[in-house]
C-alpha positions in Angstrom: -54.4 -97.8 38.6 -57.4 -95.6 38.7 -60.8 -96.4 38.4 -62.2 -94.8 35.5 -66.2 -96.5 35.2 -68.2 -98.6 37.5 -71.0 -100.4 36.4 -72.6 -104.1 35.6 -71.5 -106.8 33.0 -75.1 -108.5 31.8 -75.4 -111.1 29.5 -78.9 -113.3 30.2 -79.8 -112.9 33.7 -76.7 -112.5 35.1 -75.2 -109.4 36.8 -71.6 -108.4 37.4 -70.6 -105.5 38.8 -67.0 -105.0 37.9 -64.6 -101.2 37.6 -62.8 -100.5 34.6 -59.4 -99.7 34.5 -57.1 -98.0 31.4 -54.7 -101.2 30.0 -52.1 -98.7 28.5 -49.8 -96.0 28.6 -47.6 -94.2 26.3 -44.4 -94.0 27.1 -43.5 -91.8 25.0 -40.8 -89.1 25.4 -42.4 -85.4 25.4 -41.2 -82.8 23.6 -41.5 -79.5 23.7 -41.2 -76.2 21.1 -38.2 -74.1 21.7 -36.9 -70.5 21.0 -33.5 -71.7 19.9 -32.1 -68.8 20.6 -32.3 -68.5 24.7 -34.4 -72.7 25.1 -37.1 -70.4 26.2 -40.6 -72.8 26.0 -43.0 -71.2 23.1 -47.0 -71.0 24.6 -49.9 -70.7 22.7 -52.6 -68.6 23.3 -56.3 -69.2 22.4 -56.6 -66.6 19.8 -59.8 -65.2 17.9 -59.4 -65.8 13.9 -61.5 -62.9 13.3 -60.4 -60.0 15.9 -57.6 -61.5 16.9 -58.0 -61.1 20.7 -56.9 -63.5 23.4 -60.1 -65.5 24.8 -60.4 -66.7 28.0 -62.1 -70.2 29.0 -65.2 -69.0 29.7 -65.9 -67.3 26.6 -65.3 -70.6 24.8 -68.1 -72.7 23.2 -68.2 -75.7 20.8 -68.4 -75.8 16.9 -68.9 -78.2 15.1 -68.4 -78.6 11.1 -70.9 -79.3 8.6 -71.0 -81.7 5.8 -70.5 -78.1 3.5 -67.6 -77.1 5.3 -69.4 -74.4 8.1 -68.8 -74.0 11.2 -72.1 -74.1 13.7 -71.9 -73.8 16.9 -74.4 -75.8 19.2 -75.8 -74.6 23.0 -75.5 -76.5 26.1 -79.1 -76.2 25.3 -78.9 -78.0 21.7 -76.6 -80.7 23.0 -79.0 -81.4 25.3 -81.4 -82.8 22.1 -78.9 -86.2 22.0 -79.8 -89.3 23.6 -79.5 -89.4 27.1 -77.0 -92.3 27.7 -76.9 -93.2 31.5 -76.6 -96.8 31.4 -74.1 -98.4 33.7 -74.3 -101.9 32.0 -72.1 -103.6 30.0 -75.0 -105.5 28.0 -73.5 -108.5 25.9 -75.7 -108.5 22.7 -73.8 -111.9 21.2 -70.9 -114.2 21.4 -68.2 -114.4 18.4 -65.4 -116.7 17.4 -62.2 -114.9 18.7 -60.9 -114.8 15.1 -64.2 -113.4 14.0 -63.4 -109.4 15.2 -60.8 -108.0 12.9 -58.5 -106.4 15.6 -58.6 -103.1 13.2 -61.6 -102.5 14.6 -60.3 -102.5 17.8 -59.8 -99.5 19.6 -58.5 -98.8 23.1 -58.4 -101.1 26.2 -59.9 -101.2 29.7 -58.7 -103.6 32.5 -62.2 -105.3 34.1 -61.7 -106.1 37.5 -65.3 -107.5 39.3 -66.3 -106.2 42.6 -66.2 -108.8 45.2 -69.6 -109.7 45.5 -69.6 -110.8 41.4 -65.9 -112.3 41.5 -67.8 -115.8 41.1 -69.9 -115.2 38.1 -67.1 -113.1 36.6 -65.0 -116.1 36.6 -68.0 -118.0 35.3 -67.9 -115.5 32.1 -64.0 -115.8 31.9 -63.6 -119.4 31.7 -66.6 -120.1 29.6 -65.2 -117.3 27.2 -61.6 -118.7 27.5 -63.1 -122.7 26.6 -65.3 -121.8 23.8 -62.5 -119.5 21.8 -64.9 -116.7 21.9 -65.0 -112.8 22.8 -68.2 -110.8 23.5 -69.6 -108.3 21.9 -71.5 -105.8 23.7 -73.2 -102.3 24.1 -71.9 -99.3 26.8 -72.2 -95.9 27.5 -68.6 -94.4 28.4 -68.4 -90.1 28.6 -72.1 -89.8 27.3 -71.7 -92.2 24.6 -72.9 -95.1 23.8 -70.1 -97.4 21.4 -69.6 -101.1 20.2 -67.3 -102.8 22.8 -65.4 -106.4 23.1 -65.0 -108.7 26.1 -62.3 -110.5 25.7 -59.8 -112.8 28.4 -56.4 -111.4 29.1 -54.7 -113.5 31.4 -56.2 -114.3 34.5 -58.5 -111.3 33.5 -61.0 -109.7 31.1 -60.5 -107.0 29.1 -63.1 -104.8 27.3 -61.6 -103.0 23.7 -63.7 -100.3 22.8 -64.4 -100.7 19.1 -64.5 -98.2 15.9 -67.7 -97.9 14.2 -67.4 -99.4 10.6 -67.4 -95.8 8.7 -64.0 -94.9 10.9 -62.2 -97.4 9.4 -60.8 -96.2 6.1 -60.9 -98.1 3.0 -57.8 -98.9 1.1 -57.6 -97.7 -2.2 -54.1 -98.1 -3.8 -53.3 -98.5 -7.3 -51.5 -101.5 -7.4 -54.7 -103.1 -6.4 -56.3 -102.4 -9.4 -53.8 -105.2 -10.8 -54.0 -107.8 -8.2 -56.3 -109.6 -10.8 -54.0 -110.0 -13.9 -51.2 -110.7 -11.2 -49.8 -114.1 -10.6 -46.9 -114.6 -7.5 -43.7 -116.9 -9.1 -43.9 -120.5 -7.5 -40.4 -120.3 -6.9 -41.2 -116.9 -5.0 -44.3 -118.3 -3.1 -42.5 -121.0 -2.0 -39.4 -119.4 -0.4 -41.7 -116.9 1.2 -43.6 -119.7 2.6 -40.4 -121.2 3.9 -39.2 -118.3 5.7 -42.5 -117.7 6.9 -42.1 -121.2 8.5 -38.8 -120.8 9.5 -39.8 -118.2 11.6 -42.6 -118.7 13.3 -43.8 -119.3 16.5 -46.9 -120.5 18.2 -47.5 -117.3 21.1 -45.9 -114.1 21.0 -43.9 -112.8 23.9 -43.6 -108.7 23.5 -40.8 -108.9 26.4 -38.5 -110.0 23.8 -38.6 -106.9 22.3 -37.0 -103.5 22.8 -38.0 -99.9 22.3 -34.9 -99.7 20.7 -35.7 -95.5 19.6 -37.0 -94.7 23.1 -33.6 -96.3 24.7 -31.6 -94.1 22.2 -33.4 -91.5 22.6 -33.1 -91.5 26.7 -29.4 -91.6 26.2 -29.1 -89.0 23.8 -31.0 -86.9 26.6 -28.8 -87.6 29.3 -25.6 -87.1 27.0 -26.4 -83.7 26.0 -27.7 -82.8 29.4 -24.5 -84.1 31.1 -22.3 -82.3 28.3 -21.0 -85.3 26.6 -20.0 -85.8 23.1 -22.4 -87.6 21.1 -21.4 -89.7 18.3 -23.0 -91.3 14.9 -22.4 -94.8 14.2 -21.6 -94.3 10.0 -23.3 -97.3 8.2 -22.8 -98.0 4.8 -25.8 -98.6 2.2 -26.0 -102.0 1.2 -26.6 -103.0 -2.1 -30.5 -104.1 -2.7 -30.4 -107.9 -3.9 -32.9 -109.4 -6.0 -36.3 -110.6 -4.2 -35.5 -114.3 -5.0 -31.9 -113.8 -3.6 -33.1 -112.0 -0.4 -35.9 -114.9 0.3 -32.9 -117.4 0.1 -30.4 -115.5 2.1 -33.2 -114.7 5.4 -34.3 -118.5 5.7 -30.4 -119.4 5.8 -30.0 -116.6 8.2 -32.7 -117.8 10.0 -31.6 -121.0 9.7 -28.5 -120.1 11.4 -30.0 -118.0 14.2 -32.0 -121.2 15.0 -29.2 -123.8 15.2 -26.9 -121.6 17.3 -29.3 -120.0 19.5 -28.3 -116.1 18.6 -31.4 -114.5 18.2 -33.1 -117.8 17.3 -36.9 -116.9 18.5 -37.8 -120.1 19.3 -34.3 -120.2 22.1 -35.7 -117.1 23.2 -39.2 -118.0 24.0 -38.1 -120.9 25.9 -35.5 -118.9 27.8 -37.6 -116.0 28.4 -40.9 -118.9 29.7 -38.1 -120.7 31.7 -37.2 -117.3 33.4 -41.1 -116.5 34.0 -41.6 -120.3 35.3 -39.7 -120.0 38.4 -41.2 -116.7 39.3 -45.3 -117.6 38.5 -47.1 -119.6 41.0 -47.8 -123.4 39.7 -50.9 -122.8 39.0 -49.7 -119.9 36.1 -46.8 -121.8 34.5 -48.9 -122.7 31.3 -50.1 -119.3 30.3 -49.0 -117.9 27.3 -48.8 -113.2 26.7 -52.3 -113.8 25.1 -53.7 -116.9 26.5 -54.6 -118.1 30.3 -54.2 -121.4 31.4 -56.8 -124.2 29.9 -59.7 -124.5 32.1 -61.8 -127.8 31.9 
């Protein structure tokens, strides 16, 4: 991984200076626009909308659109009116329950690895932070900006989620709502949903039991066509849609089922999959959880 920002961590009068690191990558499969005729690649050239010349890169400047709809373009001299954002800190400005920041207000994730000289008070923030159930909320300046960030333990490490400002997150306004207050859910209904809800849950999530079921599909699809083999369709039936009462009862005996013999029983498969990971963690790891490092007293 590269590093992508070097600072300090400071909550109080402590100091930590740590690296950030991206947590993600897409792995997404590219694609690209064709001409179907010859699989020629189609380009794009930066074109002017109102002579219609090619511009090169350094006859390019930045425009931005106003609240009526113009476009105004702004100097290197103009941009040099906002607020000069240098800081280097990661300054914690308070401490929240875990369950307190709505995760759709989270936003994209850095790794936070302390340099060694801070390695002790950065497991001094991580433990306190994993025994109290709580992430922290801080200010930082990353590419000239300053944003809303959360510290938060990963693991054996913490992670900092950049966070949306509160007018970036749009408000839901569907119709249906409008009759939420004259609604009343069946017992009957609420009850079965309640029992499937318990008949499938779990107490940690493990995302390795999953599978990117499209991107493996896709990959073969690739390779088939590449290597000239005949691609098939599987040709599946539409089933019938059953009542909502029907389908509640049917899932929980499914799930049921899946349970009792093990076939795709969740519960089977977290033990299985935490067995696997057992004998290949250290001893010291064995208790940790996707989410959720190991209890520190």
């Amino acid at each position: 991984m590269r590093v992508v920002w070097r600072g300090t961590i400071s909550f109080g009068l402590v100091t930590i200076p740590v690296r950030l690191y991206v947590a993600t990558e897409s792995k997404n499969i590219p694609s690209h626009q064709i001409h179907v005729s010859d699989g020629g690649r189609v380009q794009y050239k930066r074109v002017c909308s109102i002579d219609g010349a090619e511009v090169p890169y350094e006859e390019i400047g930045r425009g931005y659109e106003s609240a009526t709809g113009e476009i105004v373009m702004l100097s290197d001299v103009d941009l040099a009116m906002l607020p000069a954002k240098t800081s280097r800190s990661i300054e914690v400005i308070s401490f929240l329950p875990i369950q307190a920041v709505d995760p759709i207000y989270l936003d994209r994730s850095y790794y936070v690895e302390p340099e060694p000289q801070g390695a002790k008070a950065y497991r001094l923030l991580r433990d306190a932070l994993h025994k109290q159930g709580r992430v922290a909320v801080a200010k930082v300046t990353l590419r000239d900006r300053e944003i809303v960030a959360a510290l938060r333990v990963h693991g054996d490490v913490l992670i900092l989620a950049t966070m949306l400002w509160p007018d970036e997150v749009r408000e839901p306004r569907f119709p249906f709502l409008a009759d939420d207050d004259e609604w009343s859910t069946p017992s009957q209904e609420l009850a079965m949903a309640e029992a499937l809800i318990a008949s499938l849950s779990d107490e940690e999530l493990d995302p390795g039991r999953y599978r990117d079921v499209h991107r493996e599909t896709l990959n073969a699809l690739i390779d088939a066509k590449a290597t000239g083999r005949t691609v098939t369709q599987d040709a599946r039936p539409a089933s019938a849609s059953p009542d909502l009462l029907s389908a509640l009862r049917a899932s929980i005996e499914a799930a049921k089922q899946r349970r009792s013999t093990g076939n795709g029983g969740f519960r089977r498969a977290a033990a299985s999959t935490g067995a696997a990971k057992k004998k290949q963690r250290k001893p010291a790891q064995t208790a940790r959880g996707a989410d959720a490092p190991k209890k520190r007293g």
